[in-house]
DRENPA-3360 file (N, C-alpha, C; in nm, 2 decimals, always signed):
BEGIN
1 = XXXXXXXX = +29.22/+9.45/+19.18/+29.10/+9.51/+19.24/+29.00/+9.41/+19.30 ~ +29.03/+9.29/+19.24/+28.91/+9.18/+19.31/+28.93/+9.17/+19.45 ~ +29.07/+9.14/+19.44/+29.10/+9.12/+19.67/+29.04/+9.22/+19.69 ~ +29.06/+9.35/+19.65/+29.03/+9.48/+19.75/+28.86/+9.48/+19.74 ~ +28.75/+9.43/+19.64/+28.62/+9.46/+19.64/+28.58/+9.35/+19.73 ~ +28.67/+9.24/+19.72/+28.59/+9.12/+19.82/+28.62/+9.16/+19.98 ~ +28.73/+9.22/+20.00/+28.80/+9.27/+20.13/+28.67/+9.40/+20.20 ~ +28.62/+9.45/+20.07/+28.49/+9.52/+20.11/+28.37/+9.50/+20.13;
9 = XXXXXXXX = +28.37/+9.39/+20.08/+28.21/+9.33/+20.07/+28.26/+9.21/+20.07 ~ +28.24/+9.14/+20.17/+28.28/+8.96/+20.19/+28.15/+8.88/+20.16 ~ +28.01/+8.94/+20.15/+27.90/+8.87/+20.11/+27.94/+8.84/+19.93 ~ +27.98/+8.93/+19.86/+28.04/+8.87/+19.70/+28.06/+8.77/+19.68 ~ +28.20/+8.75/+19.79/+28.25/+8.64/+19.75/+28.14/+8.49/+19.79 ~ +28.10/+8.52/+19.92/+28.00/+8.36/+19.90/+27.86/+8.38/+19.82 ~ +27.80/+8.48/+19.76/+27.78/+8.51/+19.69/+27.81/+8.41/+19.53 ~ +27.88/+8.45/+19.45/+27.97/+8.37/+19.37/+28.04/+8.26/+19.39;
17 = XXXXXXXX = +28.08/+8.24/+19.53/+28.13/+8.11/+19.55/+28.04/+8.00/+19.53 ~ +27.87/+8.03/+19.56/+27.82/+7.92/+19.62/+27.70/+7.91/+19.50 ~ +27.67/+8.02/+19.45/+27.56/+8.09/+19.35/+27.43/+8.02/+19.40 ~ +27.39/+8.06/+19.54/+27.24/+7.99/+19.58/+27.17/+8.11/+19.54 ~ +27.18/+8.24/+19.48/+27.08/+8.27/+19.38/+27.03/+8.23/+19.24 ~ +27.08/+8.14/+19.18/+27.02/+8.09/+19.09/+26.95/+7.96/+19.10 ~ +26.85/+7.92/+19.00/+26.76/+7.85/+19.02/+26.76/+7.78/+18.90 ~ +26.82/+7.67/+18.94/+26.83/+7.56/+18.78/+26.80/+7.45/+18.82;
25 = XXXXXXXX = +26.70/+7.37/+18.71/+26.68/+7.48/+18.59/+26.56/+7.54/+18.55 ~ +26.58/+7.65/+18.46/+26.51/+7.79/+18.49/+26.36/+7.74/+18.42 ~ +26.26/+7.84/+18.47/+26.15/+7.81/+18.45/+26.10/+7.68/+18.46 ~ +26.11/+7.64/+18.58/+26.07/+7.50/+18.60/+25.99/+7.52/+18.77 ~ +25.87/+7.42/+18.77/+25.82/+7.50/+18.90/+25.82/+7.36/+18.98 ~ +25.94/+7.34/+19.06/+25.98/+7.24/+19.15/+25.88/+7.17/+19.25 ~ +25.82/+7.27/+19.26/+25.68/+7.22/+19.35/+25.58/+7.14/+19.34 ~ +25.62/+7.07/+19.21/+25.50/+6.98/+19.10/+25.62/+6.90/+19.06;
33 = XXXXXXXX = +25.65/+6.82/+19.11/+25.74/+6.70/+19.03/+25.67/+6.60/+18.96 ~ +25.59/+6.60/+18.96/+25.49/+6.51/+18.90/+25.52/+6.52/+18.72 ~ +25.55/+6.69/+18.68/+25.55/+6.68/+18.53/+25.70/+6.69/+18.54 ~ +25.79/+6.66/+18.60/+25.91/+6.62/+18.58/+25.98/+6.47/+18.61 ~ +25.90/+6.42/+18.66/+25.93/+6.29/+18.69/+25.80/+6.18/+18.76 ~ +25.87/+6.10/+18.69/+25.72/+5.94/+18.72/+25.68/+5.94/+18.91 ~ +25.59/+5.91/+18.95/+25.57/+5.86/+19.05/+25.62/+5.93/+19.15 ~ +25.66/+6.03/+19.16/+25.72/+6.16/+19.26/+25.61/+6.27/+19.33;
41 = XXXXXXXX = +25.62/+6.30/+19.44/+25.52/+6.38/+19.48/+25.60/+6.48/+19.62 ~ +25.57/+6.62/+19.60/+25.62/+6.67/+19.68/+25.58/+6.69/+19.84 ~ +25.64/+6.68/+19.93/+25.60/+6.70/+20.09/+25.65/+6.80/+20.13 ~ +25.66/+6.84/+20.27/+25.67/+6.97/+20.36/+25.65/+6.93/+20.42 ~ +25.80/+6.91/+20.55/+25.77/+6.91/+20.67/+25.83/+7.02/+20.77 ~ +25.76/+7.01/+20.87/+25.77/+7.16/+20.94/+25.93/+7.12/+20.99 ~ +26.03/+7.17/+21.05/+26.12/+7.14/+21.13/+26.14/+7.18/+21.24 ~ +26.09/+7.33/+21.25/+26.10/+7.43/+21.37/+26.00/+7.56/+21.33;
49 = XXXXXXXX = +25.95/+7.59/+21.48/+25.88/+7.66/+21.40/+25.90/+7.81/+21.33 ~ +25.86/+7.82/+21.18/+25.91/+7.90/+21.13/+25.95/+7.87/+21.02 ~ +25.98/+7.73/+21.00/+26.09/+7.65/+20.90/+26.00/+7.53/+20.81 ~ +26.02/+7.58/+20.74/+25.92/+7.44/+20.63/+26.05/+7.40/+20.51 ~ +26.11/+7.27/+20.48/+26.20/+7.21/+20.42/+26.10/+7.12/+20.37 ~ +26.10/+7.17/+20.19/+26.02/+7.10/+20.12/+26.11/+6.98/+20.01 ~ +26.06/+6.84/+20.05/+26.11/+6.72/+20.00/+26.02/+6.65/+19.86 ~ +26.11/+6.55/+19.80/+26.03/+6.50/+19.68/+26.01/+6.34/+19.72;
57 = XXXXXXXX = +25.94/+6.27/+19.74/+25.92/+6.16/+19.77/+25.88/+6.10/+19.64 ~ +25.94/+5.98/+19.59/+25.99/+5.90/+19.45/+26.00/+5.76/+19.48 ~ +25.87/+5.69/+19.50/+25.85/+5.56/+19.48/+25.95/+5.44/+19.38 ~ +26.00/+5.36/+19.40/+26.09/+5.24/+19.33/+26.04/+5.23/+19.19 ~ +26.12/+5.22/+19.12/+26.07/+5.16/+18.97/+25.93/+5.03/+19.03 ~ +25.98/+4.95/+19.10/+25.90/+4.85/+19.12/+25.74/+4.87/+19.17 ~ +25.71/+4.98/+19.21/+25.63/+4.98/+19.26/+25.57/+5.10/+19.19 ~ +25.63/+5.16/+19.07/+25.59/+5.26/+18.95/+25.38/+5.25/+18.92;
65 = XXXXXXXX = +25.41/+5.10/+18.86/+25.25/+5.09/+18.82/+25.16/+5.10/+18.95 ~ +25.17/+5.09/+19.06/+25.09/+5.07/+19.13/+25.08/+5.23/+19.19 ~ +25.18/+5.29/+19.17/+25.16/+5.47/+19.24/+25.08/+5.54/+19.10 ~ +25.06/+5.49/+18.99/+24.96/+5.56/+18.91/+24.86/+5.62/+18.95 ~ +24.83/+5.73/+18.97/+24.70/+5.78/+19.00/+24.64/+5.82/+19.13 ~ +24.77/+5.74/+19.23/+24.74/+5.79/+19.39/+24.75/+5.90/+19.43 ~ +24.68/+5.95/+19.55/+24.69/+6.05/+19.59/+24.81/+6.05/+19.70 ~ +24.85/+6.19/+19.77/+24.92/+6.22/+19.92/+24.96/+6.12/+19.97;
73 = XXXXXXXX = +24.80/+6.07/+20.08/+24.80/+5.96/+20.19/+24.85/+5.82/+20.09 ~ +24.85/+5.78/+20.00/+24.90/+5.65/+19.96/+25.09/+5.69/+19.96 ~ +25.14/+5.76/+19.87/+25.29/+5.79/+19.92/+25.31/+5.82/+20.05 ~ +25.24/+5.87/+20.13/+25.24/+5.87/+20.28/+25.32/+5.76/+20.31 ~ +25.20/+5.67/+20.31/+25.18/+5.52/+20.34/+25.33/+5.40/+20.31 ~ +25.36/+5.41/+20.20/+25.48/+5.36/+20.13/+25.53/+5.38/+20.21 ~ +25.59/+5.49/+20.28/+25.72/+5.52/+20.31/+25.72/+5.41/+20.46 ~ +25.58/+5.38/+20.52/+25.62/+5.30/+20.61/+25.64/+5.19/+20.60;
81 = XXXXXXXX = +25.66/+5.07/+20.50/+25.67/+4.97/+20.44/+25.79/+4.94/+20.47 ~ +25.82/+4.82/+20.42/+25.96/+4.72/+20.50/+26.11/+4.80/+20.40 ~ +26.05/+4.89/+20.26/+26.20/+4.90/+20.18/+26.28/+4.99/+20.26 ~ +26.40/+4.97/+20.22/+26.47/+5.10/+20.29/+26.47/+5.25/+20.21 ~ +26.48/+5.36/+20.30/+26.49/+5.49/+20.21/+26.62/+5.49/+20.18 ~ +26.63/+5.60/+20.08/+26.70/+5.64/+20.03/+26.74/+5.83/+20.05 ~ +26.83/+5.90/+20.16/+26.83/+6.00/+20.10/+26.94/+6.11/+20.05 ~ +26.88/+6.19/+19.96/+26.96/+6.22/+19.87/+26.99/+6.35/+19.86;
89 = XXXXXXXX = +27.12/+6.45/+19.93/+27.15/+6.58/+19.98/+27.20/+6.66/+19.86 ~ +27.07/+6.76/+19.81/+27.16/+6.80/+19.65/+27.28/+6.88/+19.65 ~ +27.28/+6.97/+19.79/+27.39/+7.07/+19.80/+27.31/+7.20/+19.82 ~ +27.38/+7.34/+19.83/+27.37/+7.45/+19.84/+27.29/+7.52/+19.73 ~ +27.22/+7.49/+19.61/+27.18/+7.55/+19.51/+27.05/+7.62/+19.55 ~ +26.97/+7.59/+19.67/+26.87/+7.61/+19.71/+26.73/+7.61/+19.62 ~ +26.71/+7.47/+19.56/+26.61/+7.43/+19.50/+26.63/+7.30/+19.53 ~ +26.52/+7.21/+19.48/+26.51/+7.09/+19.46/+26.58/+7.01/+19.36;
% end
């Protein structure tokens, strides 16, 4: 009966294949990394219009004491500095 319900509804199966309706992990509000993690701050950049893809921007261990307490514009800033980035594609779960 599975072939024949997916044969009827083909949204099921990516649906379950892919599970970008859940959100792990739960009750956690991604938008504040700050109380999940040291030295992290969230951004939003537009892409097109219509489209806002929101990122976590996570300063080096090395440079940990010195992002204590800064605001926005200083992680701004960082990113234009001589280190190289790092980035990191979590997949389909549709969260952070």
């Amino acid at each position: 009966s599975v072939p024949f319900l997916v044969r009827l509804f083909p949204f099921i199966l990516t649906k379950f294949v892919f599970l970008n309706f859940l959100a792990f992990p739960f009750f956690v509000d991604l938008g504040r990394p700050e109380l999940l993690l040291n030295n992290t701050i969230s951004l939003y950049l537009a892409t097109e219009p219509g489209v806002t893809v929101g990122v976590w921007h996570t300063v080096p261990g090395s440079s940990g004491a010195e992002a204590q307490g800064k605001d926005q514009r200083w992680f701004e800033e960082a990113l234009a500095d001589a280190h190289p980035i790092i980035i990191y594609l979590h997949g389909n779960g549709g969260t952070r």
